[in-house]
Backbone and ligand atoms as CSV (ligand in chain L), in Angstrom:
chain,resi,resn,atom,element,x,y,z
A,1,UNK,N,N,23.386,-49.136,25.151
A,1,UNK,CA,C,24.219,-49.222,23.951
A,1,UNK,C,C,23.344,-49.114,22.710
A,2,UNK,N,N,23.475,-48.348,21.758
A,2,UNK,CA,C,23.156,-47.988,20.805
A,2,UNK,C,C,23.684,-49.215,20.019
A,3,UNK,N,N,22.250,-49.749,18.729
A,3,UNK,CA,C,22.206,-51.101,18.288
A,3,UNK,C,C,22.126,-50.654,17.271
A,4,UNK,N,N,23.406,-49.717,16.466
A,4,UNK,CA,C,23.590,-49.597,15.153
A,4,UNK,C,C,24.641,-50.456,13.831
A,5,UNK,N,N,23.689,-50.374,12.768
A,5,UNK,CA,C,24.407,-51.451,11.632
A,5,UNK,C,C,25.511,-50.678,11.098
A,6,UNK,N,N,26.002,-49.194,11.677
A,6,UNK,CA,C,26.779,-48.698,10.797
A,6,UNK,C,C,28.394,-49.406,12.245
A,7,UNK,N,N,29.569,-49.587,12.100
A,7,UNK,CA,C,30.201,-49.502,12.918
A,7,UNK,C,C,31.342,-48.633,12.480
A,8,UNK,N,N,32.308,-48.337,13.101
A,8,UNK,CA,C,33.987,-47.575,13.055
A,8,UNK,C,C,34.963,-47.826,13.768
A,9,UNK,N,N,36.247,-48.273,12.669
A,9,UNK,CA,C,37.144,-48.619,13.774
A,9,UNK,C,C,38.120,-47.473,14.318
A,10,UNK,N,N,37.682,-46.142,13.456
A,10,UNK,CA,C,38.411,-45.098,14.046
A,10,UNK,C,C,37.852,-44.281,14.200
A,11,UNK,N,N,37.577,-43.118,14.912
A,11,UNK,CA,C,36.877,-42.010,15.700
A,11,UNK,C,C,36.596,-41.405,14.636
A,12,UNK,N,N,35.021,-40.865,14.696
A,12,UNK,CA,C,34.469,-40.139,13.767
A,12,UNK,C,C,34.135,-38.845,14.040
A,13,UNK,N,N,33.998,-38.212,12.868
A,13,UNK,CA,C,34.325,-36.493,12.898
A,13,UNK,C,C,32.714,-36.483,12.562
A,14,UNK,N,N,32.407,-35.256,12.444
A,14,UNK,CA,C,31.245,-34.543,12.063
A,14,UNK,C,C,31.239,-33.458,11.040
A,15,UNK,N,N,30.349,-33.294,10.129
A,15,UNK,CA,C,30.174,-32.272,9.574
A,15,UNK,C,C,28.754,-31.605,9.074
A,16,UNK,N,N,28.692,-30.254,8.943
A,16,UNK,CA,C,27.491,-29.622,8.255
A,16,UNK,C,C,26.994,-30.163,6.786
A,17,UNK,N,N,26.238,-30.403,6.258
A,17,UNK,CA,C,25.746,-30.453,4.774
A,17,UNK,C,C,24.367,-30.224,4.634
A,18,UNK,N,N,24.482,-29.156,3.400
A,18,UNK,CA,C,22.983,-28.409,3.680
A,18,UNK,C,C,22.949,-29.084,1.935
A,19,UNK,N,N,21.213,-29.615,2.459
A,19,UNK,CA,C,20.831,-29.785,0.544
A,19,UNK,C,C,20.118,-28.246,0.293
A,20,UNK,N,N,20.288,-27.449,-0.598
A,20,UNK,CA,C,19.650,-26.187,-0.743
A,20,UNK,C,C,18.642,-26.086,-1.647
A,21,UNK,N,N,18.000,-24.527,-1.604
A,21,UNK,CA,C,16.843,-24.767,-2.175
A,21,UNK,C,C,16.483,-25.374,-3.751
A,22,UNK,N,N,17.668,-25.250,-4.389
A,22,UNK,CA,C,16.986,-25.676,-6.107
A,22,UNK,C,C,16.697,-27.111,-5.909
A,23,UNK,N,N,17.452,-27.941,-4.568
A,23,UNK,CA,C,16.966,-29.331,-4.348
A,23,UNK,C,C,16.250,-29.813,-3.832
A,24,UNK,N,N,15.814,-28.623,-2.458
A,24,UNK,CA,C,14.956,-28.931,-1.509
A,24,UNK,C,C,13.204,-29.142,-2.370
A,25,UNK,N,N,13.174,-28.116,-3.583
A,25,UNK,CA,C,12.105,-27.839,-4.234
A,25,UNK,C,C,12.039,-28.958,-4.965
A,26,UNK,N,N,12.603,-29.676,-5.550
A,26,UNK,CA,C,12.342,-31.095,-6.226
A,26,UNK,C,C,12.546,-32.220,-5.186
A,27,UNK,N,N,11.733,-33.347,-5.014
A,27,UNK,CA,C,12.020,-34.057,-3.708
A,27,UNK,C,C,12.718,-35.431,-4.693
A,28,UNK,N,N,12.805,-34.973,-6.286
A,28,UNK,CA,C,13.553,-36.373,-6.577
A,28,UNK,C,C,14.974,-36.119,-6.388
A,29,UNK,N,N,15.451,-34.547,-6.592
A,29,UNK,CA,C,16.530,-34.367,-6.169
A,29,UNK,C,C,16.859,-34.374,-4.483
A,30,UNK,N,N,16.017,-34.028,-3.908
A,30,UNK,CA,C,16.542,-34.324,-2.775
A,30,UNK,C,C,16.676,-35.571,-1.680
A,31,UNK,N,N,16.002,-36.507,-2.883
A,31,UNK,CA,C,16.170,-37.355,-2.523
A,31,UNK,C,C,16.865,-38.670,-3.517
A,32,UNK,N,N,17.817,-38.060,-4.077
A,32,UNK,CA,C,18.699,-38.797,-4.968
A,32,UNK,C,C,20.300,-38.075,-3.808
A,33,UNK,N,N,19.728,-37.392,-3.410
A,33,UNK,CA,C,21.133,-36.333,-2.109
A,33,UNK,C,C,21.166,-37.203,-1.318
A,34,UNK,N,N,20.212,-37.608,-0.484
A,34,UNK,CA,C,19.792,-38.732,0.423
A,34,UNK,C,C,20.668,-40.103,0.338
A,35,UNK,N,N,20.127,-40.254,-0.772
A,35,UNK,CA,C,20.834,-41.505,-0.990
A,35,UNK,C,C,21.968,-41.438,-0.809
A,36,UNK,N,N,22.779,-40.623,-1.656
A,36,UNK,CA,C,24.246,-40.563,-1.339
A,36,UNK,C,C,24.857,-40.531,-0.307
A,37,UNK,N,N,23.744,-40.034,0.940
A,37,UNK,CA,C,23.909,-39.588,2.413
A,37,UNK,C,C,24.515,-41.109,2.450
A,38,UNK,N,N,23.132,-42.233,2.379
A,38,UNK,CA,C,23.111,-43.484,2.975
A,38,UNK,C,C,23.896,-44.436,2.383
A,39,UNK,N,N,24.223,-44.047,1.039
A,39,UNK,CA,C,24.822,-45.002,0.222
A,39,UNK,C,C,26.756,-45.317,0.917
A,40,UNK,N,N,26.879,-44.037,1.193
A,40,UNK,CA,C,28.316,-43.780,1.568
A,40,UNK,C,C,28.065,-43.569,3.220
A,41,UNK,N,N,27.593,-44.453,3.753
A,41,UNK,CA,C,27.709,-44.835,5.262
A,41,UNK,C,C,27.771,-44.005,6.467
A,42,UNK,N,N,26.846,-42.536,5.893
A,42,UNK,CA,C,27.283,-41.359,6.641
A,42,UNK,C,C,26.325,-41.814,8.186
A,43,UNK,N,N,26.944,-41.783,9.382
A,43,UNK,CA,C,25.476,-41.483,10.214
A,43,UNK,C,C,24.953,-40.290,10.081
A,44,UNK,N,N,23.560,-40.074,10.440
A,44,UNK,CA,C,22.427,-38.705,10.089
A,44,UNK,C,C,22.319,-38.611,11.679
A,45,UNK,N,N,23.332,-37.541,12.375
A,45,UNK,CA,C,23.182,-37.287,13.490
A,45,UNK,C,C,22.064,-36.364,13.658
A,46,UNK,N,N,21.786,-35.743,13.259
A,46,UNK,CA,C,20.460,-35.009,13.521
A,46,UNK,C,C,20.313,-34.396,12.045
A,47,UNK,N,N,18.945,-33.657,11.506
A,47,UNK,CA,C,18.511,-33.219,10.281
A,47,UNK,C,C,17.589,-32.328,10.631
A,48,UNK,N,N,17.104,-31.294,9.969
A,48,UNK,CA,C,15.559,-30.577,10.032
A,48,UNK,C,C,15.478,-29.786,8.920
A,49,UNK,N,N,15.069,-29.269,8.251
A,49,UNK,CA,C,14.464,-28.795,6.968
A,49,UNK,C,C,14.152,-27.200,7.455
A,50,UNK,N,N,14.417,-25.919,7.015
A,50,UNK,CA,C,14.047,-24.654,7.763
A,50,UNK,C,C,14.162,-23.792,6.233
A,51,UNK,N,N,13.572,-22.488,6.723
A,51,UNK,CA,C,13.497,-21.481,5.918
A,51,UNK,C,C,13.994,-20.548,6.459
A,52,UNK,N,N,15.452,-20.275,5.463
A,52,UNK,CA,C,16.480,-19.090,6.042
A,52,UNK,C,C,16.347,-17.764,6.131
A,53,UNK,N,N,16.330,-16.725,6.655
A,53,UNK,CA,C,15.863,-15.450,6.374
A,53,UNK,C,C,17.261,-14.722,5.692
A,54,UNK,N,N,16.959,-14.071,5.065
A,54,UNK,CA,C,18.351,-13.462,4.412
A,54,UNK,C,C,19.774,-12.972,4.952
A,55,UNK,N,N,18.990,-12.477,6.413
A,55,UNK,CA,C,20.304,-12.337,7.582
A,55,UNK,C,C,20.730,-13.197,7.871
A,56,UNK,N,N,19.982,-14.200,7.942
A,56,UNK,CA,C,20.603,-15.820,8.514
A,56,UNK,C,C,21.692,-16.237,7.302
A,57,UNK,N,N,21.657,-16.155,6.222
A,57,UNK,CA,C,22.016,-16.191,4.974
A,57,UNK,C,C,23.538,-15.462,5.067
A,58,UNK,N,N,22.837,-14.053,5.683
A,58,UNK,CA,C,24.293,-13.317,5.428
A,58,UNK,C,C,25.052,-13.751,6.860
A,59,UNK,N,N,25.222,-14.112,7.779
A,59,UNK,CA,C,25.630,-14.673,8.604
A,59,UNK,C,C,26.385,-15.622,8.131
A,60,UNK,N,N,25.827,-16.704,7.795
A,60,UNK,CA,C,26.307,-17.757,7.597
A,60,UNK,C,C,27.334,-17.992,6.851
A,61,UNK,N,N,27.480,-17.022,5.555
A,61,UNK,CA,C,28.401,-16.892,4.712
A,61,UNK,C,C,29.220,-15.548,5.183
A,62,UNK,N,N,29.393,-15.192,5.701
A,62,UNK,CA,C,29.932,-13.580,5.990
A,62,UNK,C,C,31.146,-13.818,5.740
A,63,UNK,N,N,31.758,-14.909,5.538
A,63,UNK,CA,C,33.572,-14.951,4.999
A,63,UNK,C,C,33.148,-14.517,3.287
A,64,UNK,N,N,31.880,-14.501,2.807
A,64,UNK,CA,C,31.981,-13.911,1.399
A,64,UNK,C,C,31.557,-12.519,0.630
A,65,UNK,N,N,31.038,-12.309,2.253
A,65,UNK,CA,C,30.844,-10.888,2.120
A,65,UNK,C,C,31.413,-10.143,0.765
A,66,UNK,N,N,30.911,-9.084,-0.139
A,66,UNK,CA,C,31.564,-8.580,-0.654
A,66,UNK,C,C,32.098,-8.860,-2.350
A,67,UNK,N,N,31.756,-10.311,-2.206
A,67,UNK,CA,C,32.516,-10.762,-3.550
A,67,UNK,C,C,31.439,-11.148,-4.414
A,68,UNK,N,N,31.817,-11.344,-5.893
A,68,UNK,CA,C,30.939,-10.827,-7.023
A,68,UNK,C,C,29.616,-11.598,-6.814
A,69,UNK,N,N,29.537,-12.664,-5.803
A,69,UNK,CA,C,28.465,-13.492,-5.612
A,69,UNK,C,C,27.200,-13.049,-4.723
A,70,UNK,N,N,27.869,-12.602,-3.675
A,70,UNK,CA,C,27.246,-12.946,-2.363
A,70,UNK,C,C,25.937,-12.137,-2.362
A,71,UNK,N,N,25.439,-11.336,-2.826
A,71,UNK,CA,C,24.102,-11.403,-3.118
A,71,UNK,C,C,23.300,-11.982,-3.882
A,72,UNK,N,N,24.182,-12.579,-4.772
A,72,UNK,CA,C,23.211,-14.018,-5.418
A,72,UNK,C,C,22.739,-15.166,-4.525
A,73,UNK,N,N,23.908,-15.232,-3.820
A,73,UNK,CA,C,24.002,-16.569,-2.654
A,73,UNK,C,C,23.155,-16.295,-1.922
A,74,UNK,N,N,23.013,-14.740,-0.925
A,74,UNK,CA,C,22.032,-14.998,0.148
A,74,UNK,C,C,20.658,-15.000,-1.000
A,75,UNK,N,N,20.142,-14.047,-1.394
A,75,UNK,CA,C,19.047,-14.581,-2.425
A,75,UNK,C,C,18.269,-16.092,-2.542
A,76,UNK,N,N,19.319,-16.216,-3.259
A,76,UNK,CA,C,19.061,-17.711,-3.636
A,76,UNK,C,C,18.863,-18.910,-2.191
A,77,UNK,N,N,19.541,-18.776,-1.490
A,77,UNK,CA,C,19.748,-19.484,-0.135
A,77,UNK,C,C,18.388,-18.943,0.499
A,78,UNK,N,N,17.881,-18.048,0.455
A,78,UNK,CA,C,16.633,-17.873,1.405
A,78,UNK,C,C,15.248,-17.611,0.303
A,79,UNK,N,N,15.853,-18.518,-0.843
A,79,UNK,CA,C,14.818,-18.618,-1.444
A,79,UNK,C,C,13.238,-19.341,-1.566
A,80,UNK,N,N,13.866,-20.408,-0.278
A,80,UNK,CA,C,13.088,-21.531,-0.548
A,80,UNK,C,C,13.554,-22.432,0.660
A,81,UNK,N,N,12.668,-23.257,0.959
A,81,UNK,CA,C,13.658,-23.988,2.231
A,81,UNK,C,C,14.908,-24.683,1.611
A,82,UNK,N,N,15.934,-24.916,3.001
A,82,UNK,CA,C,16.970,-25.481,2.663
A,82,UNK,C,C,17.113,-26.944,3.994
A,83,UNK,N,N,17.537,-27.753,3.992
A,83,UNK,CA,C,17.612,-29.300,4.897
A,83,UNK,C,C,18.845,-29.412,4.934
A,84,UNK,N,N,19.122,-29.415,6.320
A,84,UNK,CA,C,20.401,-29.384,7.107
A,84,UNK,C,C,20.757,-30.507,7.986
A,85,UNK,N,N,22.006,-30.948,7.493
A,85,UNK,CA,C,22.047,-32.427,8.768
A,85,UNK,C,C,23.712,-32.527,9.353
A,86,UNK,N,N,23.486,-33.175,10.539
A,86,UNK,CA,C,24.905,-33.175,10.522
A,86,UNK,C,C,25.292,-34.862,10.475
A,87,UNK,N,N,26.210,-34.665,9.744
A,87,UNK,CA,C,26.778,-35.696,9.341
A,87,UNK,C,C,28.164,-36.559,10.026
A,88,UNK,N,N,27.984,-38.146,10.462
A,88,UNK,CA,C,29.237,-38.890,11.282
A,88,UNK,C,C,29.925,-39.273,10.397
A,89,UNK,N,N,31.395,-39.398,10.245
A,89,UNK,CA,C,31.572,-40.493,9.411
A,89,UNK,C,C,33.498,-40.599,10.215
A,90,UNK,N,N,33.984,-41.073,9.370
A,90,UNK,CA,C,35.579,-41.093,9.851
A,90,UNK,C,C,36.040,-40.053,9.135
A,91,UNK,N,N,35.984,-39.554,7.781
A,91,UNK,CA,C,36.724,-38.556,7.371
A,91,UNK,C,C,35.267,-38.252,6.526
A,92,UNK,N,N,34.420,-37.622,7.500
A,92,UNK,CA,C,32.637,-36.578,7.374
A,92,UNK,C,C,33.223,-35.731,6.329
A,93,UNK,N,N,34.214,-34.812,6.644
A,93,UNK,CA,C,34.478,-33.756,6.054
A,93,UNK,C,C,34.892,-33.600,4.544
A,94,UNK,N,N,36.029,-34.462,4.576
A,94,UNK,CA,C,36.255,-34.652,3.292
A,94,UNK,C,C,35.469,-35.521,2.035
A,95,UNK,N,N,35.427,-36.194,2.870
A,95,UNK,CA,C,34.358,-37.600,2.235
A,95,UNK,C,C,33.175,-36.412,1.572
A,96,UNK,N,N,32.429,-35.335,2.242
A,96,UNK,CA,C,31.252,-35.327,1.767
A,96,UNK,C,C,31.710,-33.942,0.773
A,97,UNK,N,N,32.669,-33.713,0.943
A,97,UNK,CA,C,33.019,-32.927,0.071
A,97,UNK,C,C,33.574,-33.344,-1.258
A,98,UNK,N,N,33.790,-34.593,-1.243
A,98,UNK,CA,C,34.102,-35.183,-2.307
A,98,UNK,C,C,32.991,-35.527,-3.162
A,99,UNK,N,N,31.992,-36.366,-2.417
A,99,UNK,CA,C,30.793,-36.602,-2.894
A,99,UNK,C,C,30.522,-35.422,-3.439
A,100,UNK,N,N,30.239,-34.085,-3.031
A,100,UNK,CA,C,29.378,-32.746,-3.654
A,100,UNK,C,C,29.957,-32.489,-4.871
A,101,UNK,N,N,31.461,-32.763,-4.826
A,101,UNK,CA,C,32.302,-32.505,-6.225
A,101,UNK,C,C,32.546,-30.624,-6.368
A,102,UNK,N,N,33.348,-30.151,-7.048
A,102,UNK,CA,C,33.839,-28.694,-7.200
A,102,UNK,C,C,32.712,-27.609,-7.297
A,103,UNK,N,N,32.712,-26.148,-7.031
A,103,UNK,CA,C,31.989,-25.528,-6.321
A,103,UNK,C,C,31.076,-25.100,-7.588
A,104,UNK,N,N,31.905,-24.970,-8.891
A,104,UNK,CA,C,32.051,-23.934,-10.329
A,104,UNK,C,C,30.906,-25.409,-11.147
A,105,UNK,N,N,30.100,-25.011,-11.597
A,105,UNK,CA,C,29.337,-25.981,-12.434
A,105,UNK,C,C,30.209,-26.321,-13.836
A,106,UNK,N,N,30.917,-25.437,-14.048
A,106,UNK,CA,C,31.590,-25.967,-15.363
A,106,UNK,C,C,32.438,-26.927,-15.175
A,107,UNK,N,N,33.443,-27.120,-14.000
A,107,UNK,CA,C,34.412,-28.278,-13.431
A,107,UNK,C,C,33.608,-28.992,-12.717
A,108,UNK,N,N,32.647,-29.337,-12.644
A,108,UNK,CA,C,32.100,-30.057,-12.025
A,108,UNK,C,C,31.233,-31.059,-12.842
A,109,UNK,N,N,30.491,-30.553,-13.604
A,109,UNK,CA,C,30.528,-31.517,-15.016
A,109,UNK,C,C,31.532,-32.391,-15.698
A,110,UNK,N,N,32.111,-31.166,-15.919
A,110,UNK,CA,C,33.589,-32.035,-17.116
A,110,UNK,C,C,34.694,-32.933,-16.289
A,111,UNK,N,N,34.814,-32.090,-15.192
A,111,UNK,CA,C,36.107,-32.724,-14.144
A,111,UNK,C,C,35.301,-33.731,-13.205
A,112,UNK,N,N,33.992,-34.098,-13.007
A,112,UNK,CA,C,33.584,-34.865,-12.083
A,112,UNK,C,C,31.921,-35.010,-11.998
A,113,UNK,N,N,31.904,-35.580,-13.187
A,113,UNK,CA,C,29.946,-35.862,-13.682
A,113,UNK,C,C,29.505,-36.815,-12.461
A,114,UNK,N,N,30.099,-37.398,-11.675
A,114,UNK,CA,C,29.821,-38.310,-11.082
A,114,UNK,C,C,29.364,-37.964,-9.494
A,115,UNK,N,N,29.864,-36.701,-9.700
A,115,UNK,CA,C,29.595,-35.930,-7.951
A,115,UNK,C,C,27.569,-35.337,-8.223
A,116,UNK,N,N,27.796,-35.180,-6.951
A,116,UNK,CA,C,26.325,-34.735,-6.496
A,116,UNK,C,C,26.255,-33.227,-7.196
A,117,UNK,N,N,27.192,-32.162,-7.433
A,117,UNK,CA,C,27.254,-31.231,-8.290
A,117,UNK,C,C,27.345,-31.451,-10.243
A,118,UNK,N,N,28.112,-32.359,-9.735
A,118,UNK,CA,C,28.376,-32.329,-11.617
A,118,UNK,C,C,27.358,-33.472,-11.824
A,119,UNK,N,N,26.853,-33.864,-11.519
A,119,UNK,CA,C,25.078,-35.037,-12.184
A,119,UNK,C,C,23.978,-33.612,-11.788
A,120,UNK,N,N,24.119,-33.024,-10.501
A,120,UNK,CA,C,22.885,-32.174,-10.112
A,120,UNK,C,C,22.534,-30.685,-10.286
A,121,UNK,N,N,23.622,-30.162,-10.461
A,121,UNK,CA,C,24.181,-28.948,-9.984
A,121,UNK,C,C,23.759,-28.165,-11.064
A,122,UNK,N,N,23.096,-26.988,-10.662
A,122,UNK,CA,C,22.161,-25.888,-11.921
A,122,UNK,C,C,23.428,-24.757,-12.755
A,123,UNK,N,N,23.513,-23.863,-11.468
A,123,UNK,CA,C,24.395,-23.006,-11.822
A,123,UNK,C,C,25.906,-23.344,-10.916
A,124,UNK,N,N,26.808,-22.277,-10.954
A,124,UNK,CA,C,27.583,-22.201,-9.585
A,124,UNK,C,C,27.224,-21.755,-8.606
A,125,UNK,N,N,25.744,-21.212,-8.713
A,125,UNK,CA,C,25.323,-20.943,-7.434
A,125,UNK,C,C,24.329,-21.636,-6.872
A,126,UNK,N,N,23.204,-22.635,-7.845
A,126,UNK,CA,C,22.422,-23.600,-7.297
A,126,UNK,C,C,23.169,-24.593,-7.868
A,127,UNK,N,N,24.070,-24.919,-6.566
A,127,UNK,CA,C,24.677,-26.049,-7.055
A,127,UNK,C,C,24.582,-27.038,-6.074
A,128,UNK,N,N,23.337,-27.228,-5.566
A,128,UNK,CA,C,22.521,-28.473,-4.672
A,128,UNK,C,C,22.672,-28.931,-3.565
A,129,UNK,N,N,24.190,-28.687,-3.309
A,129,UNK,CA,C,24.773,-28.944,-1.702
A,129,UNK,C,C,25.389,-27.886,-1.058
A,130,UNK,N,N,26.109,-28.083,0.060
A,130,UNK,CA,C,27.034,-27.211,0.830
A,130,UNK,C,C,27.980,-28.330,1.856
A,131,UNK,N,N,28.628,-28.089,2.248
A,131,UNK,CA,C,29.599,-29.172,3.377
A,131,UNK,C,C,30.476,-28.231,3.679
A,132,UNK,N,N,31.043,-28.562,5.224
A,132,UNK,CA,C,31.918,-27.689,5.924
A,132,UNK,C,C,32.982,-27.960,5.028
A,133,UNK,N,N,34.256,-26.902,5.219
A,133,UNK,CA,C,35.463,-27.209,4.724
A,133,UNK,C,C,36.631,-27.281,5.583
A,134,UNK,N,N,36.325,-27.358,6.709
A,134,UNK,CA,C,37.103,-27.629,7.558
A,134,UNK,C,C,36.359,-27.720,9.491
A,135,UNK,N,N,37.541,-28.549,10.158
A,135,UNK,CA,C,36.630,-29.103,11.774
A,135,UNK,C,C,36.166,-27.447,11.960
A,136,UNK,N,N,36.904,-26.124,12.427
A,136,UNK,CA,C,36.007,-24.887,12.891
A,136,UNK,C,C,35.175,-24.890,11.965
A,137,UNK,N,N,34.942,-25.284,10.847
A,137,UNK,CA,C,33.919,-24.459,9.770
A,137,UNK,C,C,32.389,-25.255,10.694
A,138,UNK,N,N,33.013,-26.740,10.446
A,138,UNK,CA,C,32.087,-27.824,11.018
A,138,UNK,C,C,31.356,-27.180,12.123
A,139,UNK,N,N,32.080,-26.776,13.289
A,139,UNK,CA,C,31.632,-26.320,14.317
A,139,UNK,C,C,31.134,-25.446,14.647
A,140,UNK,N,N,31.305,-24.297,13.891
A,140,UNK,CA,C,30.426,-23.128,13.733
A,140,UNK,C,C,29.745,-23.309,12.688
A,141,UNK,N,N,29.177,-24.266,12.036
A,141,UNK,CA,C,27.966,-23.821,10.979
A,141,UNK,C,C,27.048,-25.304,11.746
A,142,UNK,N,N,27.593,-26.005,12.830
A,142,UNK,CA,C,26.560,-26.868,13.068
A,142,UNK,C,C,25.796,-26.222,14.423
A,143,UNK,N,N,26.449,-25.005,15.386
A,143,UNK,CA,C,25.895,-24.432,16.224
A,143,UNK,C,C,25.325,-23.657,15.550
A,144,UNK,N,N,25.302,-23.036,14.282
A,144,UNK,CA,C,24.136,-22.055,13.384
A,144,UNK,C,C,22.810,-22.667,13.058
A,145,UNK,N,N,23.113,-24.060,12.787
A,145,UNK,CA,C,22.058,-24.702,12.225
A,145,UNK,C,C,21.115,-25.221,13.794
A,146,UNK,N,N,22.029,-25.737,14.656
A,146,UNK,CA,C,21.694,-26.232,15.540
A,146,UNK,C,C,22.108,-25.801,16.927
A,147,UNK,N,N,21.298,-24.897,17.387
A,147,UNK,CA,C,22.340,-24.187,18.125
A,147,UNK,C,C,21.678,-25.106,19.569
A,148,UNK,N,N,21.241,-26.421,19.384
A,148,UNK,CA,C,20.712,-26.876,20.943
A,148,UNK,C,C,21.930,-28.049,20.967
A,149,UNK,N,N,22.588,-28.333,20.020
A,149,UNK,CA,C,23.656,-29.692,19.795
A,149,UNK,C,C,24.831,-29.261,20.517
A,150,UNK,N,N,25.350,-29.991,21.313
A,150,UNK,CA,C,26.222,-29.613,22.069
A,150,UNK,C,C,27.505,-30.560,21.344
A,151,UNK,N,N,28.454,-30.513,20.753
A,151,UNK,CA,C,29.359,-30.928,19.529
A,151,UNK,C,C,30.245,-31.611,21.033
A,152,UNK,N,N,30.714,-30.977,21.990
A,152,UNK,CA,C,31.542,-31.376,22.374
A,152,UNK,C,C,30.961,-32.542,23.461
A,153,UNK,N,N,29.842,-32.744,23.786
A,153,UNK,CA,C,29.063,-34.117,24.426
A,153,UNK,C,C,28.823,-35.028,23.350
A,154,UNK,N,N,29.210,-34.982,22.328
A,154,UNK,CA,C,28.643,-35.860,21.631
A,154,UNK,C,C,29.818,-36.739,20.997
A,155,UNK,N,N,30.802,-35.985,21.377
A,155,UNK,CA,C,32.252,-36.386,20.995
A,155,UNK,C,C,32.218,-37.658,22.378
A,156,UNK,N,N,31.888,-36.831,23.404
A,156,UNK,CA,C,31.866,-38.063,24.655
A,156,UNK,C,C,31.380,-38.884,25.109
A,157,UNK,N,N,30.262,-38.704,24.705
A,157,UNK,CA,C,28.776,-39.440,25.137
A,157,UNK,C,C,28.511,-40.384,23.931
A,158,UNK,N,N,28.537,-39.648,22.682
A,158,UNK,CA,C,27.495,-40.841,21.419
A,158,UNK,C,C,28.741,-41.184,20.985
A,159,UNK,N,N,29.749,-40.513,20.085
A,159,UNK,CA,C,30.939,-41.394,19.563
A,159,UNK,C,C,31.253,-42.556,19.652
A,160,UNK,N,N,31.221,-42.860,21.139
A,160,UNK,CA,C,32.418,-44.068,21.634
A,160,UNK,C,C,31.324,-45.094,20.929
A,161,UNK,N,N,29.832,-44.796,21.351
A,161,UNK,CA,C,28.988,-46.224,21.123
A,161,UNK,C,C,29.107,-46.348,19.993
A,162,UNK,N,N,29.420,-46.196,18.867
A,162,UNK,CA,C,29.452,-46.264,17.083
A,162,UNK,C,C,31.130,-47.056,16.871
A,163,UNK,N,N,31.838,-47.073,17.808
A,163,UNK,CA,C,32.950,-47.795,17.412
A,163,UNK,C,C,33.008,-49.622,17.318
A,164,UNK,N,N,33.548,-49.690,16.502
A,164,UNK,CA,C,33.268,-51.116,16.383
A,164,UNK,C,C,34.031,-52.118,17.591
A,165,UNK,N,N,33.889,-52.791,18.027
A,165,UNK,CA,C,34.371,-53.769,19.751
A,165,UNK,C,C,36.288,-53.986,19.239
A,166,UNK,N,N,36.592,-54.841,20.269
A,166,UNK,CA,C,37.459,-55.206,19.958
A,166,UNK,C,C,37.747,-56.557,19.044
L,1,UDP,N1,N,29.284,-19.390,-5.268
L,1,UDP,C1,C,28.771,-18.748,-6.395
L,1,UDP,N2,N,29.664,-18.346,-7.366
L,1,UDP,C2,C,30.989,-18.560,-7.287
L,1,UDP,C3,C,31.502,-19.197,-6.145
L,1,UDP,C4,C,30.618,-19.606,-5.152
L,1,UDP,O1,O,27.573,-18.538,-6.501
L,1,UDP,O2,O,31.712,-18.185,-8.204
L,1,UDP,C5,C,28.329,-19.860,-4.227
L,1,UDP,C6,C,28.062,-21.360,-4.357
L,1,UDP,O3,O,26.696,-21.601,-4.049
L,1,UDP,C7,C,28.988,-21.939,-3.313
L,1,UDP,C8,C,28.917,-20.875,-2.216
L,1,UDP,O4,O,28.886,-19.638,-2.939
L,1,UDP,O5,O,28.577,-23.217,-2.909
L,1,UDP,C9,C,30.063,-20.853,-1.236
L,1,UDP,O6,O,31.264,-20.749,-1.969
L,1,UDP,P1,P,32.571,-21.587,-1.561
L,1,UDP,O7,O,33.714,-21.006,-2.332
L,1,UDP,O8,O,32.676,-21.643,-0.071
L,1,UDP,O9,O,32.280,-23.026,-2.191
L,1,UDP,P2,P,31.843,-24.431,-1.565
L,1,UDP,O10,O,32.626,-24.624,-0.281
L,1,UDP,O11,O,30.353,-24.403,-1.352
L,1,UDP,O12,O,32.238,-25.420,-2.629
């Protein structure tokens, strides 16, 4: 039995969250990201820090193929390392998407100074985080990152021990 201080009384989800490079390159920012990890009770199911190659880049995003960005994005994304973790929580997904705050640096300031984008966030495109936006997104960007994690043993095997007793 796993002798953790975090507990749950309801089944926890998982999600992707990548700190990227304009954060990875400052370690006060990436580690003011951190905090937020720990502050808001996420478990850090696994993490590793890598350097993306631009295909990996275009992969990863290929739902943006095409649009006025996406060669800024892969660019920028394989600019520099980026630190990838996957994240437990009861509602991982939303929760950390809340924390990151809106995608656009201008609403993210004015509409939500308090998120990890609107305190951190450079442009709309170094805008310090990433998080799945939904369970498939979760699941295919945590076999990208991690393609040795087996999502569906871990639902069976580690989950149950993180729930809090009766
Ligand atoms: N992006 C950008 N310009 C835009 C919209 C998005 O550079 O106008 C970048 C930004 O880095 C964003 C990523 O593309 O995080 C993916 O966009 P998405 O709409 O999926 O936003 P997210 O889910 O990251 O908030």
């Amino acid at each position: 039995m796993i002798m953790s201080p975090l507990r749950w009384t309801r089944s926890l989800q998982l999600t992707l969250a990548i700190i990227k490079p304009d954060a990875v390159a400052h370690p006060i920012i990436s580690d003011a990201v951190h905090q937020r990890i720990l502050d808001n009770k996420f478990l850090i199911v696994r993490s590793r820090e890598l350097q993306w190659r631009a295909k990996d880049c275009q992969h990863f995003y290929e739902e943006h193929a095409g649009r006025f960005f996406y060669q800024r994005l892969v660019e920028f994304m394989s600019s520099g390392p980026v630190r990838a973790y996957i994240l437990a929580h009861e509602d991982a997904i939303q929760l950390w998407r809340k924390i990151m705050g809106p995608t656009k640096v201008y609403r993210s300031r004015i509409t939500a100074p308090d998120t990890i984008r609107g305190h951190l966030g450079l442009t709309d495109t170094r805008n310090t985080t990433h998080g799945s936006d939904s369970v498939e997104s979760a699941c295919r960007e945590i076999s990208i990152f991690f393609p040795d994690f087996d999502v569906s043993r871990w639902y069976e095997e580690q989950e149950p021990l993180y729930r809090a007793g009766p």
